[in-house]
N, C-alpha and C positions, 0 to 999 in steps of 0.2 A: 340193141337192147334199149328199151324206154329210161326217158331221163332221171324218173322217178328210183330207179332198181339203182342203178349207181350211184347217184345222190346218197341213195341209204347207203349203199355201203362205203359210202366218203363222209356220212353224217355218225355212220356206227364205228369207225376209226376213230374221227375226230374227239366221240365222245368218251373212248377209252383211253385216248390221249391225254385229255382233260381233267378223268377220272384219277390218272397214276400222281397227276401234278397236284390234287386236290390231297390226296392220301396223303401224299409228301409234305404238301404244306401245311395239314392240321398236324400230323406226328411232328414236325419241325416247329409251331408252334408250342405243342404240349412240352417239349424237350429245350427248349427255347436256344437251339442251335440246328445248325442245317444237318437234316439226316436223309438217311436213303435206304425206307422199307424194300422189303424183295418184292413186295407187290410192285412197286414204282416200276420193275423190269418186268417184270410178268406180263403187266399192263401193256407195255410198252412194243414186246415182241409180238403179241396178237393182234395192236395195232395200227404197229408198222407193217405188215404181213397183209391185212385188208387197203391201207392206204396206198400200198404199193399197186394192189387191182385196182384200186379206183384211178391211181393216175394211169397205170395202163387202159381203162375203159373209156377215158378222158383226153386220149392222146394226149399227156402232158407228159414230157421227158422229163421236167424241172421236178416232177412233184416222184415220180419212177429214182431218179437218179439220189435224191434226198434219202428216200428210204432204204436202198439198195447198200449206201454206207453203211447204213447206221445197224441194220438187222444185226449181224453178229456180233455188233458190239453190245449188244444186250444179249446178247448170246453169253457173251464173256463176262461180264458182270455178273450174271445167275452165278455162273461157274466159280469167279472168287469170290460168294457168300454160299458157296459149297451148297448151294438149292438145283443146280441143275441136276444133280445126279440123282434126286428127292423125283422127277419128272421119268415116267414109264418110257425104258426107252425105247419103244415101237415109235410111241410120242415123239423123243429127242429124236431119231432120226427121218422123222417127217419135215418136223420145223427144222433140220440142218437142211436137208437137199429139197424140201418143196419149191424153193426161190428156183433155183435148178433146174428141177421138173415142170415147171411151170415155161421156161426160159425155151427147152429143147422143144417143148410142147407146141407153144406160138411159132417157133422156128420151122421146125417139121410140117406145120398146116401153115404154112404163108401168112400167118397174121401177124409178124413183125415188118413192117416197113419203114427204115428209118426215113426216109420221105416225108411219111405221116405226120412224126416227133417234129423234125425240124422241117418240114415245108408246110406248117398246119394255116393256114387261111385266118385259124383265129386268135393265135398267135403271131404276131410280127416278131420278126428277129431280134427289136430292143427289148420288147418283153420277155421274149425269151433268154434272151440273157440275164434281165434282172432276176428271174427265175432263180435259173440256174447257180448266179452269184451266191442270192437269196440262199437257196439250200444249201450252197458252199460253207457260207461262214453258219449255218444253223447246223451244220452236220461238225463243223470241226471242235463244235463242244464238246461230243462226244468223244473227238479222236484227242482231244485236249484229257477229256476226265480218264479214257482209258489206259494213258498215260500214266499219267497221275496216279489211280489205282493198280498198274501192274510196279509201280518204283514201289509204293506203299503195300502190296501185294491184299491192298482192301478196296471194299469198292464203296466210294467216296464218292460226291459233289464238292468240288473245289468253287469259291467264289468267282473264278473263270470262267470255268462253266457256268454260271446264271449271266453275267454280263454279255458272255457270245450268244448266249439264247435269248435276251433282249434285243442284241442290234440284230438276228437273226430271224426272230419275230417281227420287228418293225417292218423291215423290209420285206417281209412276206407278205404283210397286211396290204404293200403297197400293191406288190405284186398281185395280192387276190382282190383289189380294188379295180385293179384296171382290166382283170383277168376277169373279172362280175362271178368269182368264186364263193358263192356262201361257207360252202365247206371250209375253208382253208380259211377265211376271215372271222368266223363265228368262233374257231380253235381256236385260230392268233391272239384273239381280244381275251379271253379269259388265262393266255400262255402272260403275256406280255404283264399284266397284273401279279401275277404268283413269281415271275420272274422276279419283278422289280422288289414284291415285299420277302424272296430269300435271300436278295443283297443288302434288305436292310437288318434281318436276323442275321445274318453272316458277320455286319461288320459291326452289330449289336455285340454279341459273343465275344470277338475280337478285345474288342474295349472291355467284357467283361474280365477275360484271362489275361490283358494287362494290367490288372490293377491290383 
């Protein structure tokens, strides 16, 4: 597959990515406390769902592995702002088992080779590790917020979650620096910005309800 066909489809992720974070940030500006439209998951499930082809097209485990967490956790979040069951459910169980069907699919035609992941020529093992880290602590925001929102039985951004997705971002930036990833550095640079200004709405807010 030419470089140009993937690229779009790791440039049409990233820009949905972008998009849910922008929606978030202007309603969290207008509210002037951190909020979380259902669009922000909506966004977010459709893609993650493309980002995860594109690391698969990319042989990149680190970028496969990232999204692979995080899908049904946006699964779940629809679910406690009671919007999943609003979604046709011929729909809802596509997006449950496509990751699935997609998984048995490469399986069956010999196109998964872990070789490939981890012996790739244009990855070196430290980079892949920083990777892999990399999406470690950028995925555990979410297993942080979903926490969080099943104790609260709401679905919330905790100031936790924007901190882990700063140091989560940075080192992804570094990652797709050395990895010469447009895709994944062009998202980081505008993630790492909206991160940093919902930590300062967050502790804006704060200060305002102690007073």
């Amino acid at each position: 597959m030419s470089d140009w066909i993937i690229h779009s489809v790791g440039f049409l992720a990233q820009l949905l990515f972008s998009s849910r974070l922008v929606v978030q940030w202007i309603t969290s500006e207008k509210s002037k406390r951190v909020v979380t439209p259902t669009l922000f998951w909506t966004l977010s499930l459709v893609a993650s769902f493309l980002l995860f082809i594109y690391g698969y097209l990319r042989d990149d485990f680190a970028i496969m592995l990232g999204q692979s967490l995080t899908y049904f956790i946006y699964i779940r979040n629809l679910q406690l702002q009671n919007q999943w069951r609003i979604i046709p459910i011929v729909l809802r169980y596509v997006l449950l088992f496509m990751p699935l069907f997609i998984g048995i699919f490469y399986f069956n035609n010999n196109r998964i080779d872990v070789n490939i992941f981890f012996k790739n020529e244009d990855i070196p093992l430290w980079l892949l590790c920083l990777g892999i880290v990399s999406q470690i602590i950028f995925t555990l925001r979410f297993v942080y917020q979903w926490m969080y929102s099943e104790k609260r039985k709401d679905s919330s951004l905790p100031t936790g979650f924007w901190a882990l997705s700063l140091i989560g971002s940075l080192l992804i930036l570094s990652y797709a620096i050395f990895r010469k990833d447009p895709v994944l550095f062009i998202g980081h640079i505008l993630g790492a910005v909206i991160y940093s200004r919902n930590l300062i709405i967050g502790r804006a807010a704060k200060r305002e309800e102690t007073r």
